[in-house]
C-alpha positions in Angstrom: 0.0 0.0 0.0 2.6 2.1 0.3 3.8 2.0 -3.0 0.7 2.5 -4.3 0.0 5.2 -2.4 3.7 6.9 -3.2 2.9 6.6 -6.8 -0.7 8.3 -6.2 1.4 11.5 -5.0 3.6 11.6 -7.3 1.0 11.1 -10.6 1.2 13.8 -12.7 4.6 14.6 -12.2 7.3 14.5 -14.2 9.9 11.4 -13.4 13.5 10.6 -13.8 13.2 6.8 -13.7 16.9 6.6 -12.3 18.7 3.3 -14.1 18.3 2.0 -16.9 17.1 -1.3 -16.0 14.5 0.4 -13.5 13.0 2.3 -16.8 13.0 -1.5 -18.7 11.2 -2.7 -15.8 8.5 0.2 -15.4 7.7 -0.3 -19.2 7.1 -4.1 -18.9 5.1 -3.1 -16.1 3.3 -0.6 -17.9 2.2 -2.9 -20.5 1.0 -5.1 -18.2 -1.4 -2.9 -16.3 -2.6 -1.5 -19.4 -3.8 -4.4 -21.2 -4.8 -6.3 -17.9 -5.3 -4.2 -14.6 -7.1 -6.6 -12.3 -4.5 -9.5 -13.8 -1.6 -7.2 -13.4 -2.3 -6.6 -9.3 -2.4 -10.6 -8.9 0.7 -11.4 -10.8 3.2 -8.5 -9.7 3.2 -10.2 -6.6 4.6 -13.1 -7.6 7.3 -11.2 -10.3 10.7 -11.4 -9.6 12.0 -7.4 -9.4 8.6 -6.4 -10.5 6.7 -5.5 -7.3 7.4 -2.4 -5.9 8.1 -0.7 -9.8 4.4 -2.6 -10.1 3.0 -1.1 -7.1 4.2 2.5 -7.8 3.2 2.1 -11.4 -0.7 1.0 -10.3 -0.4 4.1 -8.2 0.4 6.1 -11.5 -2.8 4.9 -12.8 -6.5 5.9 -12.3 -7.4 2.8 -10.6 -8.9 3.5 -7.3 -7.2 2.7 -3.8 -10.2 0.9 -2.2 -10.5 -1.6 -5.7 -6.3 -2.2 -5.2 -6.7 -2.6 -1.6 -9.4 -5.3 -2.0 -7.8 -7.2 -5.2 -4.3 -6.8 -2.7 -5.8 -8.2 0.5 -7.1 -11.7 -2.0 -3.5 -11.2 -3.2 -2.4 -11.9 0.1 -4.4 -14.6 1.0 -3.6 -16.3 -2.1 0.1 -15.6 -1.4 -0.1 -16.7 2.7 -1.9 -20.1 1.6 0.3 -20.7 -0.9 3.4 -20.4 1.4 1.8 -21.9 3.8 0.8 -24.8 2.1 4.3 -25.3 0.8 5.7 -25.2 3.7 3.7 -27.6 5.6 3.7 -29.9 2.8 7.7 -30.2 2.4 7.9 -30.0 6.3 6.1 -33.0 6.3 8.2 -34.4 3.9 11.8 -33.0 5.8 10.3 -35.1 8.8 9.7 -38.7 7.0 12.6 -38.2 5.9 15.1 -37.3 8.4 12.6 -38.9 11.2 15.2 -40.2 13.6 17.9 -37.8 12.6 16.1 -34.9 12.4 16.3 -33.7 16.1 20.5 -33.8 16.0 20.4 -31.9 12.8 18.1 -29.4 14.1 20.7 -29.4 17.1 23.7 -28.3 14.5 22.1 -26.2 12.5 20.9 -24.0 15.6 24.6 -24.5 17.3 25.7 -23.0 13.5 23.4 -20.3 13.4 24.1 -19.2 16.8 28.5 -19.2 16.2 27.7 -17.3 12.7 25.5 -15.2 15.1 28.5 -14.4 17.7 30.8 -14.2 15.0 29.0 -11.6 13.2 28.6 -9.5 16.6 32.1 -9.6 17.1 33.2 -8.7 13.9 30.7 -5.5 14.6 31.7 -4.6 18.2 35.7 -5.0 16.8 34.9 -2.5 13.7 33.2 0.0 16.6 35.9 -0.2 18.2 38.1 0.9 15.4 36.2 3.6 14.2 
């Protein structure tokens, strides 16, 4: 919504689109909305690079907030279930699979995370330090 809403204040102004490959991206987006509004909201999510330049560019447009909001709450269900979905399906899956091992690799991963974690901080507090 923010997005959307940025490029509502800034319609009818005139933009520098910064890089080049931002411009190439706005006009594929551009198309896209044109031809297919309603479509365009339900697949910029999913778009690889395209979702903020989408969200800005739908704000550029004369579709109204309250029909975006409602198309990007469905969005978001869609999106949530979808995850979700995924995720329970292949947790499932990480459990058969790893059933009796599964608790010690849990074990090292988290002892990983946590070292990476320190080591990280340290690195941090040491270039504080220096500075």
């Amino acid at each position: 919504m923010f997005w959307f809403t940025t490029g509502r204040a800034i319609r009818g102004r005139r933009l520098a689109l910064g890089s080049a490959a931002f411009r190439a991206r706005a006009a594929q987006v551009n198309r896209l909305i044109e031809a297919r509004p309603v479509t365009a909201i339900l697949l910029l999510q999913y778009l690889y690079g395209l979702r903020l330049v989408g969200a800005v560019a739908l704000g550029l447009t004369e579709f109204s907030l309250l029909r975006f909001a409602l198309y990007q709450i469905v969005n978001c269900l869609v999106w949530a279930g979808l995850i979700g979905g995924v995720g329970y399906l292949l947790g499932g899956l990480v459990t058969e699979i790893f059933h009796g091992w599964f608790k010690w690799i849990w074990m090292v991963a988290s002892a990983v995370l946590v070292f990476l974690l320190f080591r990280f901080l340290g690195r941090l507090l040491d270039r504080i330090k220096e500075e």
